[in-house]
Structure formats: structure tokens, C-alpha cells
C-alpha positions, 0 to 999 in steps of 0.5 A: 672647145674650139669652134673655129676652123680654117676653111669652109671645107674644113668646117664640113669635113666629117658632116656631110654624108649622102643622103642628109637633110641640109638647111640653109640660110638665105633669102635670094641671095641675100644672107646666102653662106656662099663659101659653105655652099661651094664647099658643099658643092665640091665636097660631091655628097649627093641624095640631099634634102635641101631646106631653103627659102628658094633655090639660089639661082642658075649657077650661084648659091643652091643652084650650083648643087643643082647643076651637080645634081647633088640635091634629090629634094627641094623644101622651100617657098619660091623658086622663080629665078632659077631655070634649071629648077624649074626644067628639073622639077618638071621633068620628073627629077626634082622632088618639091615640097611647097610651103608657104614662106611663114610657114616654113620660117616657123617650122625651123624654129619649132624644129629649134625649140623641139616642138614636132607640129603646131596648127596653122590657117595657111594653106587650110583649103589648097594643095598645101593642106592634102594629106594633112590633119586639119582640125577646128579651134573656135569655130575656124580650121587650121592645118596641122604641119610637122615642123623640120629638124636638119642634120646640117644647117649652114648660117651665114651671120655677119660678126661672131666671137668664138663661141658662136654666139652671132649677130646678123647684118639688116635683111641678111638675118632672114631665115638665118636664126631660124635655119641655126635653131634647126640643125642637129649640127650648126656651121656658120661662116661670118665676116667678122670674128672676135674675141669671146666676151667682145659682143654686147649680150643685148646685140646676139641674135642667136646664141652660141648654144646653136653653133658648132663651127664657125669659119671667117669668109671676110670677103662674099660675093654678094651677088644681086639676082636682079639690079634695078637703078634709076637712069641718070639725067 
């Protein structure tokens, strides 16, 4: 089974529909699949669920669907740096589930690992817990969350070989393992691109089982959403 594709657009094209659930990887802009989130964009499917830690920023990674106005709904945990998140959330046109950061983290892995809810002190007592089963184990409460399953995930890992399996660059790695877990389909865009049997299995961070079409953008952006340097002498 070949898993490679040519171009991001290639490796979306008969995935995405309106109306989908789609995770993606990131934190800030740190390990964000930039060339998939663009082809995301220009593929126009609207009525999205977007699972991420946050929302990119005005006009680069999930931020560019805003501006599109091709995301309905927001599940993530920090949206601070972008303005147009926030006037469309508090105008009425954006849906957002808040949810703490580990939280979310470990409700794509359960969702991986085909768990559907696990209980958690996290948010027991606030907004995050309305409307949710809570429940006393040893004398404290924890709040019952249901854990996320996506149609799409798009992972963006540093090296793969061509079955999938992926290794992560430092901080890049992020929530990127848990996001590749949760997909019900897994498209990863990476940097580099060997040959199957070329990775060290002690150096694979998820799996090729997860994966189902890779794509090679050898040259990210990597953009900074705030550099802060030191003044010169």
C-alpha cells in the first residue's frame, strides 16, 4: 500500500467533506502541518469541528480557515493570540468548547486507544465540569469526560519512512502523537522521507499503524507567533 502522495492537496482529496471533525497538531505554531492546513483552506469544505490546542494565529495555521470561515466549531484550550477568534466567538459565530490543556491531550489519546470517557479532578467545581457526570472515587470527585475520535487528523511529524512510521522533532512532538492516534484517517506531512526499514524502531514515536498518507514538505515556514531577543550590547 503506497502512502506517499505527491502534494498536500493530493493527500486530502476524497477526505475532507463539509461538516467533519478534523484535529490537528500543533501547539502555537510549533509542529503546525502548515502545507495541509493551506490545502485544507483552498480545498473550501465548510461546517468544520476543529480539534486543536489553539486556533494558529490572524492569518497563519487554523487561523487562515477562520478567515474563510470554514471552521463552525473550536474544541481547544488557548485561543489568546488570535483577534479574529475572539471577535467571532464573541459575536455569536463561533462555537467553543474549552478544555483544559491535559485534558484534551488525554481525550485524543483515548479516543486512539478506543477508550470512550475516563474521569478526571480537572475542572471538577467550574464551568468545565456543567453538565457532566461527576462521580466520587476515595473520598474525591472527579468529572467524567468523553474522549475524541476524528474523521481527519493532519500530523505534522519531522522524518517518516514510507509506512508511516514517525518520529518528532523536540517540542514539534506536542500534541502531535496524540492527534495521529485520533484520526479515524491520519495525514502526516513530514520533512524528511526515507526508506521503509531505514529508522531505528527505538527512535518511532507513533507508529505506521496510525498513518495513512504522508506527504514531504521539506521546507516549513516555521513561523514565531511572538520573538523575543535579547538587545545587543
Amino acid at each position: 500500500m503506497n502512502k506517499v502522495y505527491p502534494d498536500a492537496a493530493s493527500a486530502l482529496a476524497g477526505l475532507v467533506q463539509d461538516g467533519q471533525t478534523v484535529a490537528v497538531g500543533g501547539f502555537g505554531l510549533c509542529g503546525i502541518p502548515e502545507a495541509l492546513i493551506g490545502a485544507l483552506r483552498d480545498s473550501g469544505v465548510t461546517g468544520l469541528t476543529a480539534i486543536s490546542n489553539n486556533a494558529g494565529v490572524d492569518g497563519f495555521g487554523l487561523g487562515q480557515l477562520l478567515t474563510t470561515r470554514q471552521i463552525k466549531k473550536m474544541i481547544s484550550s488557548y485561543v489568546g493570540e488570535n483577534k479574529e477568534f475572539e471577535r467571532q466567538y464573541l459575536a455569536g459565530e463561533l462555537e467553543l468548547e474549552f478544555t483544559p490543556q491535559g485534558t484534551l491531550a488525554e481525550k485524543l489519546r483515548a479516543g486512539g486507544a478506543g477508550i470512550p470517557a475516563f474521569f478526571t479532578k480537572t475542572g471538577v467545581g467550574t464551568i468545565v465540569a456543567e453538565g457532566k457526570e461527576i462521580r466520587e472515587f476515595d473520598g474525591h470527585q472527579y468529572v467524567m469526560e468523553r474522549s475524541l475520535v476524528a474523521d481527519v487528523s493532519l500530523v505534522k511529524a519531522w522524518k517518516a519512512d514510507k509506512a508511516g512510521n514517525l518520529v518528532y522533532r523536540k517540542t514539534a512532538r506536542n500534541f502531535n502523537p496524540n492527534v495521529a492516534m485520533a484520526g479515524k484517517v491520519t495525514v502526516v506531512e513530514v520533512e524528511v522521507l526515507v526508506e521503509t526499514g531505514e529508522l531505528d524502531p527505538d527512535e518511532v514515536h507513533t507508529p505506521g499503524i496510525f498513518v495513512h498518507r504522508i506527504v514531504v514538505n521539506a521546507q516549513p515556514e516555521k513561523r514565531i507567533e511572538q520573538r523575543t531577543t535579547r538587545p545587543t550590547n
